[in-house]
N, C-alpha and C positions, 0 to 999 in steps of 0.2 A: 794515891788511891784513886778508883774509880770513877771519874765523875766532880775529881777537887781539880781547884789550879792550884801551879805550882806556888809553893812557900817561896822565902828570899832566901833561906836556906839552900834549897833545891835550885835554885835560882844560880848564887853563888857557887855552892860545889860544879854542878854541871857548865859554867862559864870558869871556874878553874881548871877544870879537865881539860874542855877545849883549848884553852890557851897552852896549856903544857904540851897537850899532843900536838899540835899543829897551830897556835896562832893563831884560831878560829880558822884554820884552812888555805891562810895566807903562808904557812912557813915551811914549804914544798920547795923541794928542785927538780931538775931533773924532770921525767914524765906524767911525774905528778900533778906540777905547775897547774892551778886551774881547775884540779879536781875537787873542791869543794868537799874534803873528807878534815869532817873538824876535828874527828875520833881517834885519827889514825886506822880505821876498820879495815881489816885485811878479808881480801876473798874467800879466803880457808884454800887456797891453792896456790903453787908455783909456778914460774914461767916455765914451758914446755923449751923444747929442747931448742927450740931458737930466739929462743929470750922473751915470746909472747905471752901475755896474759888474757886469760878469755874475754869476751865481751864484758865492758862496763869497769874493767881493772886496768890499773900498770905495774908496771914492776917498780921496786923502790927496794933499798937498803933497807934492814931491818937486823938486831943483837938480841942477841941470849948470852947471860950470865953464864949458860951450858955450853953453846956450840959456839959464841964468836958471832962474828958475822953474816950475814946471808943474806939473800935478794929474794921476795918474795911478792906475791900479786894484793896491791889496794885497790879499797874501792871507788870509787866515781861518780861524783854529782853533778846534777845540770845545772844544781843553783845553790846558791848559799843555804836557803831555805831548809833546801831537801837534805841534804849536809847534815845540819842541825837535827832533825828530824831524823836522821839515818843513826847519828848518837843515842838520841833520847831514845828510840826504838829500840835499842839492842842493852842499853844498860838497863832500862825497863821491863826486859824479860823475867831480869833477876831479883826476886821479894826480898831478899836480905841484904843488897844493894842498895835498893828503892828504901827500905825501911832506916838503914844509916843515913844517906842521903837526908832524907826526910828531916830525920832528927839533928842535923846541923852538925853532925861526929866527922870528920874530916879523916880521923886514925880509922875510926871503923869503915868508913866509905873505903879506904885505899887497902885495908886488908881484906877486905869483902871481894873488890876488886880482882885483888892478886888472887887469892882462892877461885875464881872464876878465870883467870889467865887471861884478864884483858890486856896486862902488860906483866911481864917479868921483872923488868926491872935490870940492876946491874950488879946485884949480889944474891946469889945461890941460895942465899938462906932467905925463905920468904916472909919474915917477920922485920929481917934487917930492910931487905927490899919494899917492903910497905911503909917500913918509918920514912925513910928516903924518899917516897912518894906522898905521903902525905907532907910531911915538910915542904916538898917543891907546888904542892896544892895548897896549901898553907901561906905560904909567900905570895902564891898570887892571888887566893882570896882578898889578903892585906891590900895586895898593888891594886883591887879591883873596887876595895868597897874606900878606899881612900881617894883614890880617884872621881868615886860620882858624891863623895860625900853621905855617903850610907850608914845607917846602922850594919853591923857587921853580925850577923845568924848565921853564919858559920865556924862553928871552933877546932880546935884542938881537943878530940876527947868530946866535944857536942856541945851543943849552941844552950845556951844561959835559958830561963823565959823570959820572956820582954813583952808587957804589954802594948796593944794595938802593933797597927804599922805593918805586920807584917811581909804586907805583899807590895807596901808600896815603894814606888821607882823614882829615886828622889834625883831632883837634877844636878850638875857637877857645879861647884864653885873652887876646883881642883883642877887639875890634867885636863885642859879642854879634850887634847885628841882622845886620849884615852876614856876618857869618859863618855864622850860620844860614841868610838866603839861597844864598849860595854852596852851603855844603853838601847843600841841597837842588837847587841848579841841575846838582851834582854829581851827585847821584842821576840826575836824569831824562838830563841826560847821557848819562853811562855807560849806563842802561837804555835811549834812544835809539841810542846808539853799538853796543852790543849788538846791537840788530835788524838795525844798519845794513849791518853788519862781518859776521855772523855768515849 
């Protein structure tokens, strides 16, 4: 909402998305390499007929349950930062998104999701294709809050209440690497989340 910082909910779902779609940005090949797109965000356009994409995009593989295959235009950041920021911007257009999110619902977040077509998925039926997506955000919620040693505010179906704590960033005595990641995908998050919200 207007004006809040992010929950560890919000927190969690949105560093589970990143890591499914791209690794936080790191799990690119090809022309991608380097683009700092944590989202997987595509341009809304195709390469032109010599395989170019317009300023600030590259082309990259991309599947539909529908059509297969196909090469289409991503988009492109100068920095990790803005990456993150480029995420939280575009899922944040959406109040019924935002409001799953919020509420720690993982099933809801990823059918909210697919109703919006931020991802298809790889089964035709968009209810199949949500469970499927939530599960693979579900899993690395798990890998995420195991990792820093966290309370976990992200569920299956919506996060439990828990008193205090909410927002806080507890440090790993787990997965050194991993948790260092995390804690910093947390940072820019949150300081993303911040401009976003505020």
């Amino acid at each position: 909402q207007q004006g809040q910082e992010p929950s560890l909910a919000e927190l969690q779902i949105l560093g589970a998305i990143s890591d499914l779609e791209s690794n936080y940005g790191r799990g690119w090949s090809g022309p991608m390499v380097g683009s700092n797109n944590w989202g997987a965000i595509t341009c809304g356009k195709n390469p032109d007929e010599s395989g170019a994409c317009p300023p600030g995009c590259s082309p990259n593989k991309d599947s539909s349950p529908y059509s297969g295959e196909y090469v289409t235009c991503f988009r492109r950041w100068a920095t990790p930062e803005e990456g993150a920021a480029g995420l939280v911007k575009l899922i944040y257009k959406w109040p019924e998104v935002v409001e799953a999110i919020q509420a720690g619902d993982i099933d809801e977040t990823s059918w909210r999701m697919r109703q919006r077509s931020y991802y298809l998925g790889t089964d035709p039926d968009p209810r199949k294709a949500a469970a499927t997506h939530a599960g693979a955000l579900d899993k690395r919620v798990g890998e995420l809050v195991a990792a820093l040693g966290e309370a976990r505010a992200a569920q299956r179906g919506g996060a439990p209440e828990t008193p205090g704590g909410q927002n806080s960033l507890a440090s790993s005595t787990g997965n050194a690497a991993k948790a260092t990641l995390f804690v910093a995908l947390l940072a820019v998050l949150y300081q993303a989340g911040k401009r976003v919200l505020c």
